[in-house]
N, C-alpha and C positions, 0 to 999 in steps of 0.2 A: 606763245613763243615756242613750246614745246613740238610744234606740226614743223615749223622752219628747224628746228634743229632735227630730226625727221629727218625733213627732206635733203637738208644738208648731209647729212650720214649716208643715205638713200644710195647720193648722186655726184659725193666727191670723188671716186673712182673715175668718173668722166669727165666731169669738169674741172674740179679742185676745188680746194676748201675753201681759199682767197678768190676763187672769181665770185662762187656762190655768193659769198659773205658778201663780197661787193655789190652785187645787182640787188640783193638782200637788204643791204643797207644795216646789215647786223657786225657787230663785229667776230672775229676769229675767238680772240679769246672767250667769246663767253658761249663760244660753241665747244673748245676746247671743256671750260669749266660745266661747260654739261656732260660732255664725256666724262669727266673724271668722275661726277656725281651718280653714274649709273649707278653703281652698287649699294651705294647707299639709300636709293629710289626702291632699288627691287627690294632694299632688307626692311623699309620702310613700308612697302606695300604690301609683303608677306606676313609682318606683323599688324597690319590695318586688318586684310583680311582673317587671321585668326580670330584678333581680338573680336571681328564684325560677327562670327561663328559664335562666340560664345556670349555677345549682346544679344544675338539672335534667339540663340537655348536659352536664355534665360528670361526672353520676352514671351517666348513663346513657351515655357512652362508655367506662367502666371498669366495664361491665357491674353495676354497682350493688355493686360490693366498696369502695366509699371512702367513709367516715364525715364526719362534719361536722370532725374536723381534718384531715383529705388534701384535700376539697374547699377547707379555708379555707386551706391553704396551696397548694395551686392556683391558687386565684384570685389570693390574692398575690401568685405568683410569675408572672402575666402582666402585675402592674402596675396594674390596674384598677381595684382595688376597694381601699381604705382600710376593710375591716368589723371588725368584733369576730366573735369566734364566738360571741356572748350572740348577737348578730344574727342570724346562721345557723341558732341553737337556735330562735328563735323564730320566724323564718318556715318551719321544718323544722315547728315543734308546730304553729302556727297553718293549715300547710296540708295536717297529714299528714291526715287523716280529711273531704277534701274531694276527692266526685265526681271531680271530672274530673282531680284529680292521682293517685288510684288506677286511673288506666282502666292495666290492662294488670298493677296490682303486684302481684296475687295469683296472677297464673299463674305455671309451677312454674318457670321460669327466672330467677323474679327476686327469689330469694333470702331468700323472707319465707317461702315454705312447705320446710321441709326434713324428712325423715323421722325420725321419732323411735327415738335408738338404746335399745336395751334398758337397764334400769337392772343394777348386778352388785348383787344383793344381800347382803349384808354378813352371811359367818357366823360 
């Protein structure tokens, strides 16, 4: 939904917000109620990515052996952070398979590539 109010933003200056919404098949208001919610987007996003900076420093001072409950009780226990771990899951999913948060996670130190032991198989 987010790319049509986008485009709607984009391209009201030319067309208008009611024809857009028309052809769109969306309504006005809830294009209007994404406008209004911008700031609170960006204040939300700005705190994702801090928080995601210091999940980060702190994965990667424990050489990336600590899971999303070490880190969320880490972070606890320095005071900082009031999070849930649904939180933690979700900027972990939202930012795992993003460029520049994999620069470095596939080389052999960091825990993702490990060698495959032999199966026994079962006589």
């Amino acid at each position: 939904m987010t790319l049509r109010w986008g485009f709607i933003s984009d391209n009201r200056a030319d067309f208008g917000v009611q024809r857009i919404c028309r052809v769109l098949q969306v309504s006005r208001s809830g294009f209007y109620r994404w406008i209004a919610g911008a700031k609170a987007r960006e204040v939300r996003q700005a705190a994702d990515d801090a928080l995601a900076a210091e999940i980060r420093e702190i994965h990667t001072d424990h050489k990336g052996t600590y899971g999303v409950r070490r880190v969320h009780a880490e972070l606890r226990g320095f005071g900082l952070h009031e999070i849930r771990g649904s939180s933690m899951s979700r900027l972990g999913r939202d930012r795992r398979h993003r460029p520049e948060d994999l620069a470095g996670a596939l080389s052999p130190g960091a825990g993702l590539l490990r060698p495959v032991s032999p199966v026994n198989p079962v006589r």
